[in-house]
N, C-alpha and C positions, 0 to 999 in steps of 0.2 A: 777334379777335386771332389772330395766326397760331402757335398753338398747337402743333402738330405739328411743327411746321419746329422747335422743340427737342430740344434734344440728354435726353431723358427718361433716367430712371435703368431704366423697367420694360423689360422686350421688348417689341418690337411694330416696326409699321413707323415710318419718318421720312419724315415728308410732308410739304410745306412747303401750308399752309390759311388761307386767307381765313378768320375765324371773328368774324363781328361779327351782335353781338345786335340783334333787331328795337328791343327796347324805347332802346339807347342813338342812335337817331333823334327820338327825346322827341314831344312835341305837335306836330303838322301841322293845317292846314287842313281841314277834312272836304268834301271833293265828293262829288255826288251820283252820280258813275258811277265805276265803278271801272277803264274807259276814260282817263279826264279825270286828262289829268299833273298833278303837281306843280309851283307856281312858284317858291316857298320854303320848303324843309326848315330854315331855320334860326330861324323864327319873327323874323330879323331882328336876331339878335342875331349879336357880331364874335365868333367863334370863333376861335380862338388855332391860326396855322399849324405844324405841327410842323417841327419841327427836320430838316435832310439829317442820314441818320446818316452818322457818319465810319467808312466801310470799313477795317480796319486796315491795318496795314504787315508785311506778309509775307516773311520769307526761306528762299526753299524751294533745295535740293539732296536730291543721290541718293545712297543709299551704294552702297558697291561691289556690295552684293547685289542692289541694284536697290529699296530699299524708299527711298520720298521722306518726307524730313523737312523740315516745314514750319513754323517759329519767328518769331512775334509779340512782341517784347519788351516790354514793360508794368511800366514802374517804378511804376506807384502803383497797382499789385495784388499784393500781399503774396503771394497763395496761385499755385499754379503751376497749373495748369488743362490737363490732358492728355488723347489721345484717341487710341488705336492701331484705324485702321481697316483690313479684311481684306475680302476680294472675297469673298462667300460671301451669307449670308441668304437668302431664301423663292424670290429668282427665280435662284437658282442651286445649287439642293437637287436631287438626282436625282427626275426624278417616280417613283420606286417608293424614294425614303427622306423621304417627305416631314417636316418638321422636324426634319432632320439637322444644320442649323446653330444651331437650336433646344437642343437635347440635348449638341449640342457645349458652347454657351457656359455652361447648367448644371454640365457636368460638367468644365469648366475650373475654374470658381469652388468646387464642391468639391472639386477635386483641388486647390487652394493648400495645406491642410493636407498631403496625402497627399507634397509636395516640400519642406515643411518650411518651407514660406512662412507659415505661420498665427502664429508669434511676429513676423516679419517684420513682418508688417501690422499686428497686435496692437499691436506698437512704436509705428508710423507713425501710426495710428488714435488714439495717444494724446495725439498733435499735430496731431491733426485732421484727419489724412489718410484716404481713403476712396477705395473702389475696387470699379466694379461691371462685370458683364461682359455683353452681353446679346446677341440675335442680331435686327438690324434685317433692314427688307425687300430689303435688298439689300448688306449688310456684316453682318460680327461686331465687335462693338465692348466695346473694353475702355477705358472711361474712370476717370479718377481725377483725385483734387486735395491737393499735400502742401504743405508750405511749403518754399523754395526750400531749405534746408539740406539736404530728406529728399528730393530730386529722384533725384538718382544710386542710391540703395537702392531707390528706387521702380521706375525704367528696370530695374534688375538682376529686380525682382521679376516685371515683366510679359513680360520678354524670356524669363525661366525659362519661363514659361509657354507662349508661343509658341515658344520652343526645344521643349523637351521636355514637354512637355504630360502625357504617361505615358498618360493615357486605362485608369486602372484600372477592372476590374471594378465595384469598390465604387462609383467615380464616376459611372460610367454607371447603374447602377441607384438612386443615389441622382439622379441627373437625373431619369431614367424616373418615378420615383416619384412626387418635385416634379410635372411635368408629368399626371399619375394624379389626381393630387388637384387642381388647376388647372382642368383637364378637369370633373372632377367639377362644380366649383365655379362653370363659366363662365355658367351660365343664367340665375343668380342676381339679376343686373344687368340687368331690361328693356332701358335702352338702351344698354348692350355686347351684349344678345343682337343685337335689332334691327342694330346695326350689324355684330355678326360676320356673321347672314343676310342683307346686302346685299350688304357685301363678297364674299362666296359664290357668290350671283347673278350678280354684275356680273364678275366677274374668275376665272371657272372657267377651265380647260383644257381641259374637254370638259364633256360633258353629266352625268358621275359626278364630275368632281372636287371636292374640299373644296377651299377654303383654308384654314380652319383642324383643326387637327390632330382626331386620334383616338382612342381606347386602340390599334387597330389598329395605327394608323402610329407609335405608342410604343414597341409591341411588336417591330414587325419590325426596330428596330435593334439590333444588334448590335456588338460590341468592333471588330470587322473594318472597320467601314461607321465609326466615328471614327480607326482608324487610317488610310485611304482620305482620311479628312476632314483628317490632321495633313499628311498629304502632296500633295494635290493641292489643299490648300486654304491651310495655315499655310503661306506660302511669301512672303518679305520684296518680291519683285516685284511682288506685287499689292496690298501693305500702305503705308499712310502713317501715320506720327506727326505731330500736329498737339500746337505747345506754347508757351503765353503767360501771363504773368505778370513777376514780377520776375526776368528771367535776362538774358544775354547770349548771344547769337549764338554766339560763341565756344567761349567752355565748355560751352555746351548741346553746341554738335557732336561735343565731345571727352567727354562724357557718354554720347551718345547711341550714339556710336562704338565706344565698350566696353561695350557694353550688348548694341546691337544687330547691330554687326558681325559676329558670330560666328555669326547665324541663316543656314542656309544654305537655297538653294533647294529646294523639290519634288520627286519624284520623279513625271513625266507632264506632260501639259497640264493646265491649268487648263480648271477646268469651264467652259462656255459657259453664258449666261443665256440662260435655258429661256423663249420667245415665247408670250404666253398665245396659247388658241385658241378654238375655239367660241364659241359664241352665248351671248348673256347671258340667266337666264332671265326672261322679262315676266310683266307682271300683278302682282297681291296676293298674296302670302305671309302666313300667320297664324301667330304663336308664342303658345300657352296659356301664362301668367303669371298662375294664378288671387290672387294675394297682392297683383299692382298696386293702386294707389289711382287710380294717372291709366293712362291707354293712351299707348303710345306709337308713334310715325310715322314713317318715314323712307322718303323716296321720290328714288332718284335713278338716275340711269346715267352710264357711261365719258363721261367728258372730254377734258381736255388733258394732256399733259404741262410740266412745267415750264418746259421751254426753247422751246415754240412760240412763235411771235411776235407772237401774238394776247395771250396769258398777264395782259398787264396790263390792257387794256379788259375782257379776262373778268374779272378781281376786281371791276375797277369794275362794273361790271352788277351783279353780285352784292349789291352794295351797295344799287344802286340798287332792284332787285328786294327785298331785306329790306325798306328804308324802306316798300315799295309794298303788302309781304303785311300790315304793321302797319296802316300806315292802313286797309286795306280791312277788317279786322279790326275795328278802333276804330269805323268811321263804320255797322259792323252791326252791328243789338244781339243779332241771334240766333246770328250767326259768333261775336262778344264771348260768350252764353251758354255756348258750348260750350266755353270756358275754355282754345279756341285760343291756340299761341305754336309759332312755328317760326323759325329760322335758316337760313339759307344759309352753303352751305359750297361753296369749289373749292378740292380735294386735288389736290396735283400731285406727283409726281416727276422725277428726271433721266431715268429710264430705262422709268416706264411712264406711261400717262396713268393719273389717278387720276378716284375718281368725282367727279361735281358733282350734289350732294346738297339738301335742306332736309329737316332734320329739326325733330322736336319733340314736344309732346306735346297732349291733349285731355283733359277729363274720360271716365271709364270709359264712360260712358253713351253718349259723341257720338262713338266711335270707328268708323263709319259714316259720318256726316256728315263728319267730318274728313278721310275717305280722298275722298270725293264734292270736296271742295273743292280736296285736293290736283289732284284729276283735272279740274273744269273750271274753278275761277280761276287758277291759275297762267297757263296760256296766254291768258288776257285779262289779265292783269297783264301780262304781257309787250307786248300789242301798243303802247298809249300812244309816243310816240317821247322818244327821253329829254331831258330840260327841262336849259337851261345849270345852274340850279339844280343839279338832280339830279346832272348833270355834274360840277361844283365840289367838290357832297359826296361824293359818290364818290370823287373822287380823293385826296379828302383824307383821308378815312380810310382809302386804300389807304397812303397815307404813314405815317398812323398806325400801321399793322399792321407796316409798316419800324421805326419807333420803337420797336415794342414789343420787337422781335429788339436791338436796338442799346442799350435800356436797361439790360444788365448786358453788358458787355467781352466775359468771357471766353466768355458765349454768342454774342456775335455772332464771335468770333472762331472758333470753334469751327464754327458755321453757314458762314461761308465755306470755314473747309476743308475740313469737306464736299462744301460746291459744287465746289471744284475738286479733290476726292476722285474725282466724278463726271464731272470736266469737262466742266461743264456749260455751255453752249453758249460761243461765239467768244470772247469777252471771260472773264477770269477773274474778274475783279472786276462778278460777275452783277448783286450787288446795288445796287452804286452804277450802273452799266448803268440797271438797273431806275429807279431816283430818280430819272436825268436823263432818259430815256424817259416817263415819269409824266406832268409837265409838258405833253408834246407828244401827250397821248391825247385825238381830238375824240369827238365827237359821233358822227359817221359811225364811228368805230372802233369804240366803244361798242356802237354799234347793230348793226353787222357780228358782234358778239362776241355779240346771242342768238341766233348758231345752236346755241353750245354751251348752250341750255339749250332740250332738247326734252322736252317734257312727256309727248309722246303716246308717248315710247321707257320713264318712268319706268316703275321695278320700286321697290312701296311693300311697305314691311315693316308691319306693326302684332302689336305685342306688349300683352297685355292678357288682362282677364279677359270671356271671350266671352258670357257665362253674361249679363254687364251690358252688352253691346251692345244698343242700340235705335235703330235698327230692326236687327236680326240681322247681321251683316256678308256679303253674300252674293259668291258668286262666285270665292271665294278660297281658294287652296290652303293647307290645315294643314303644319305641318312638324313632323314627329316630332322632339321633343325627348329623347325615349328614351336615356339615357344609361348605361348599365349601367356599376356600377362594379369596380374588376379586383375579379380574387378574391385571395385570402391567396396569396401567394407557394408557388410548389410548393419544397418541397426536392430540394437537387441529389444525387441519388442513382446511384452506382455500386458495384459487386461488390467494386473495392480501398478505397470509398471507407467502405464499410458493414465490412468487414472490420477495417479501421484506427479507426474511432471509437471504439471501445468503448476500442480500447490509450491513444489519446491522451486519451479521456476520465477513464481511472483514473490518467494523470500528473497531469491537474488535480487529480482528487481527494487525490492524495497532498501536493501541490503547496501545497493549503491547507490539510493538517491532516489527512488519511488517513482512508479508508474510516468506519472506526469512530467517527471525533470527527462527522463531518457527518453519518453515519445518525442516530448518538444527539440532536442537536439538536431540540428539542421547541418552545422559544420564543425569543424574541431581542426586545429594544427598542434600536434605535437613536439617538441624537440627532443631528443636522447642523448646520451654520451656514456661511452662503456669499452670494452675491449672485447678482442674477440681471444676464439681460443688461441693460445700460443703466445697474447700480449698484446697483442696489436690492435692502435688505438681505434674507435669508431665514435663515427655521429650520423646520426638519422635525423632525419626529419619528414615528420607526413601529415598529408593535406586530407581531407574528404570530405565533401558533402554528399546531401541526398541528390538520387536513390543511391547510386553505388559508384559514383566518381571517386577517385583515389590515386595521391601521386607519395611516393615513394623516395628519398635525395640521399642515398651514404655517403659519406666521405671515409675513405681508408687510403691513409699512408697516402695523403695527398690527391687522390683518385676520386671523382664523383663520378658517381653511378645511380640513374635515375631510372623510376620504372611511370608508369601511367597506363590508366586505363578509366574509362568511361560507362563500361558497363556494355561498350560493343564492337572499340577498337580498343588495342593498348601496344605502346612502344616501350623500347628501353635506350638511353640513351648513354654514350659515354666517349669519352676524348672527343665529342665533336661527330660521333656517329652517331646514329638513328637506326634502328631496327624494328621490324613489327616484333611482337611477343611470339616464344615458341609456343605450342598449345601447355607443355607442361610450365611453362613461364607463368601463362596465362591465367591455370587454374591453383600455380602457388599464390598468384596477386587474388584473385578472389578467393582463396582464404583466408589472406590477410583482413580484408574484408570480413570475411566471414566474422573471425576469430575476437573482434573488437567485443569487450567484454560487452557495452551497454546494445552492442547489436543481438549477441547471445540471447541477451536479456531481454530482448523482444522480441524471440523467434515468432511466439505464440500470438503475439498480440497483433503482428503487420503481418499474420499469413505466410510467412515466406520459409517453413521448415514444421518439423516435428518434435516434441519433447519428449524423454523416458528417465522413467525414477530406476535408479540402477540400486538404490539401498547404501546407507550409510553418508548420505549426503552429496554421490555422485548423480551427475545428469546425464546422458547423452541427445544428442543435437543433432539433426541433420539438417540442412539450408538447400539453395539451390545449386545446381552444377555440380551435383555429388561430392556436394561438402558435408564433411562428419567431423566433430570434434566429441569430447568426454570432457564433465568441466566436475571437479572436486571441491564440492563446500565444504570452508569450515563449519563445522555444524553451532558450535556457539557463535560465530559475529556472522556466519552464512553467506562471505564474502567469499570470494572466486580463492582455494587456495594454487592450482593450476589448470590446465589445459591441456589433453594427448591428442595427436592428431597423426593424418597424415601429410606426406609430402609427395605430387608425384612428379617420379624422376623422367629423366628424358627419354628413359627405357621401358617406360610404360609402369614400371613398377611403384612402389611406395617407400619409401622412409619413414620410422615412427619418430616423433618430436613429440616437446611438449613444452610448456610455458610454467612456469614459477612466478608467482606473485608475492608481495612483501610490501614492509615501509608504506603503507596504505596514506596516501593525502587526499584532502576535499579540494573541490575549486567549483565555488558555486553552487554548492549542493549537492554535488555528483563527488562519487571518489573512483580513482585512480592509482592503480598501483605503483609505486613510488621507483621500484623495483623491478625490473623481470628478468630471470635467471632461461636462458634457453638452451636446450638439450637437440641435438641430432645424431638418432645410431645408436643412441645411448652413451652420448659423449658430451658434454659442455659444449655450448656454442658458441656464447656470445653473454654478455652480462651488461646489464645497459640499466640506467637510471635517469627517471624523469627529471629533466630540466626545468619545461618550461611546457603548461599544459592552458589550451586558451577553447573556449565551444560558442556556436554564434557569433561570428565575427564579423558574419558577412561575407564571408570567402567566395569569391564569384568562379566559373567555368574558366572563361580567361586566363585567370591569375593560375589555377593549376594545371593546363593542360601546355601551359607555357613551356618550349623546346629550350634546354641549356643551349 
């Protein structure tokens, strides 16, 4: 199926891929050489021709600023299906800021809040609208989808964004962070590793380059390198809006006109895409995955790109080639033992050639054998000449893979703006090009089209546990997957900034109730009740006294779940089990800890952290166990108005959060926020409201270290 060539909500590249499974070529004939063509793949049976997809109807113009907008009207599509794309992504990233457009489209999606967009969307989202932003291989893409009522709020929303972006501090390192824990995370997956290691291989710029990111290349960016990024890069001349559904031409114009007319051009040239270079590297590469159950394969090198004019007889081969690896497969029963399955794949894009690949996998044991057969069957699969048969099938399920794009509207509509996002080759209408060119692909084209599939050039990945290779995999270069995770965040520290902490620290403290009410505090039980993201209902309840006891009780959707800790053991409990604390359990409970506003509030006075005046009424904190929060006064009532923080994950890495405060109550002297909105990822968490707030009770050890 051509998978890629979607318009995806995650990051990553868009690549338009042949992607059909060996097994959906069903039962074949078995010969006895793996020489000896095919006469019929279809066992004979009338397989049903797919449908011409119908190319939409396009109306494109420019606005004054130079940004084209391109409108598909679609009465019997209710939802409005949008897409603002930007000249920017992987092959137009400075090679010394490498995922710069990466960190941009993070720290856009969390600065929505920071511009006051977050009720905006929140509105829209309750109508069903949704809006993601992400950095492809060669645009930044902000797509969304509202109902045609919420169209014009929506334009205002995205146009903010690429107006004035802001690119605050907080955004940017709450990008970074995302991206920290991503990293951590990426190994995870045998075949995303496998495939990030080819990608690498095949598509380096020099002999050191990565493609995929770093903590390093996390690190080096800075505020300065996204404002470089709003100006040389958000600029309405290199942007198109693509928009289809139930609208009109018309008022879409006059929408999109006050929206986006006001965006004004750049400051400099527009960056140049950066022309990979070097040598791909060859041979076997080995990733250790001791956890796999199967190994996994992937053996390919650079291809075509999109717009060559070979482009459709190479799908077909590819086809033809799948059907060829299955049967060969089928008619050996020792090939069959090894619990072989591979695909073929040809990735293309407008602007680079993409790999042409067959990945897959083996049992743990035959990942040896399985790399031997990548390396000499392939090119005897290929010699045979290709049979009308083979031919026929081929083509047809290239058409097929048309179909697939065309079976929902507003993706194929979307898909072609793209194309001509790219303008991509002569005709703009590529894909119906392609349909009618389909028909006229022979034999001899076909054949002409395996030179794009050279075996003796493949770079094969195998990822797996090596330990169960047999016969040993020889030959092959290991690759450090070595991933070291950041450390705790340093505090930002200076001489006015250490000087002023402490002053604005004791506004806080007076702010909630004065020196003397939050020293004397001994114990506190609080109750909550709130929802979490998606609806779902919650109640908390938490205990603590001094020094740092603290027990934790959620109820969700029926379920309690308990945490506890003393400050030297701590368990979590739930349906009746016990467990010790993971360490990253451990050191989210003593943040919890940490984060208690009136503890904040006496970092200074009990010793037990540091204060810094960050300017404009921010603090930062550090405590013990490499706890760090940033806490934002209001600067008239000087009351906590949130909290950022981090979280670390079980992956060593971090999560950026933060905490919202509101609806402020007293009880006893002391206030409490009535309120707390929490964020993770830069996503809504949880929203939770003070019940029932009680301090000094008495609250004994006993009573909280108490097992459900």
């Amino acid at each position: 199926m051509m998978r890629r060539s979607q318009y995806s909500a995650r990051a990553g590249s868009i690549w338009l891929a042949a992607f059909m499974s060996a097994s959906a070529w069903g039962q074949v004939q078995k010969t006895p050489d793996a020489r000896q063509s095919v006469d019929d793949v279809t066992l004979g049976l009338k397989i049903g021709e797919p449908g011409r997809v119908q190319v939409p109807v396009m109306a494109s113009w420019k606005l004054a600023n130079g940004m084209r907008v391109v409108v598909g009207p679609n009465a019997g599509q209710p939802l409005i299906s949008g897409t603002l794309l930007v000249r920017a992504g992987m092959l137009f990233d400075p090679p010394d800021r490498m995922g710069l457009t990466e960190i941009a489209a993070r720290a856009l999606q969390h600065g929505i809040g920071e511009q006051g967009g977050d009720q905006k969307l929140q509105k829209l989202t309750q109508w069903g609208a949704q809006l993601e932003i992400s950095a492809e291989m060669a645009e930044l893409k902000i797509a969304f989808i509202c109902l045609g009522r919420h169209l014009k709020p929506m334009l205002e929303l995205v146009a903010g964004l690429v107006r004035e972006p802001g690119f605050s501090v907080e955004s940017l390192e709450a990008a970074k962070d995302q991206l920290r824990v991503a990293i951590a995370q990426r190994n995870r997956d045998p075949s995303m590793l496998a495939q990030r290691l080819l990608n690498e291989a095949l598509i380096a710029e020099n002999a050191t380059r990565r493609l995929s990111l770093g903590h390093s290349d996390v690190d080096a960016i800075q505020r300065d390198d996204l404002i470089r990024f709003q100006q040389q890069y958000l600029r309405p001349g290199g942007a198109q809006l693509s928009l289809t559904g139930d609208l009109e031409a018309g008022p879409a114009r006059e929408m999109v006109e006050s929206s986006f007319g006001r965006w004004e051009a750049g400051v400099g040239a527009t960056p140049a895409r950066r022309k990979p270079g070097g040598q791909p590297v060859k041979g076997v590469l080995f990733a250790r995955t001791p956890d796999s159950e199967k190994a996994t394969l992937i053996a390919g090198h650079k291809g075509i790109q999109l717009t060559d004019a070979d482009y459709l007889p190479t799908l077909v081969m590819a086809h033809v080639l799948n059907g060829r690896i299955e049967q060969a497969i089928e008619r050996n029963a020792l090939w069959a033992s090894w619990n072989l399955s591979f695909q073929v794949m040809v990735e293309a894009h407008p602007l680079q050639a993409g790999p042409i690949q067959i990945k897959g996998t083996s049992s743990t044991g035959s990942a040896s054998q399985a790399v031997k057969f990548l390396k000499n069957q392939i090119p005897e699969l290929l010699l045979p000449p290709v049979t009308e048969a083979e031919l026929e099938e081929g083509r047809r399920r290239t058409r097929t893979t048309f179909q697939a794009i065309g079976a929902q509207e507003p993706m194929l509509f979307q898909y072609c703006a793209w194309l001509r996002f790219h303008e991509a080759g002569a005709s703009r209408d590529l894909l119906g090009q392609w349909q009618t060119e389909l028909a006229g692909v022979t034999k001899s084209a076909v054949e002409k089209a395996k030179q794009h599939f050279r075996p003796a050039e493949f770079t094969i990945v195998v990822a797996g546990h090596a330990e169960s290779f047999y016969p040993p995999l020889e030959g092959a270069q290991e690759i450090d997957l070595s991933n070291a995770p950041p450390k705790a965040p340093e505090p930002v520290v200076s001489e006015e900034g250490r000087r002023l902490g402490p002053i604005w620290l004791a506004k806080m403290q007076s702010a909630l109730g004065g020196l003397e009410k939050l020293a004397s505090m001994e114990d506190f039980k609080a109750e909550y009740e709130g929802e979490m993201r998606g609806g779902g209902k919650l109640s908390i309840q938490e205990r603590w006294m001094r020094p740092e006891t603290f027990r934790q009780d959620q109820e969700i959707a029926g379920r309690t779940i308990s945490v506890f800790y003393n400050g030297k053991i701590g368990w979590a409990a739930q349906a009746g089990r016990v467990v010790p604390l993971s360490f990253s359990a451990l050191q989210q409970t003593r943040g919890a800890i940490f984060r208690q506003l009136f503890l904040m509030a006496l970092t200074r006075n009990e010793g037990t952290g540091t204060v810094n005046y960050l300017g404009a009424g921010a603090l930062e904190l550090t405590g013990e166990h490499e706890q760090w929060a940033r806490v934002q006064l209001n600067e008239e009532t000087l009351l906590p108005e949130k909290t950022s923080y981090r979280i670390q994950t079980e992956s060593g890495g971090f999560l950026p959060a933060e905490e919202l405060y509101s609806d402020w109550r007293e009880e006893r002297g002391v206030k409490w926020p009535g309120r707390i909105l929490t964020r993770r990822g830069g996503a809504e968490n949880t929203d939770l409201r003070l019940i029932k707030i009680e301090w000094n009770t008495g609250l004994t050890q006993t009573e909280i270290e108490k097992k459900p």
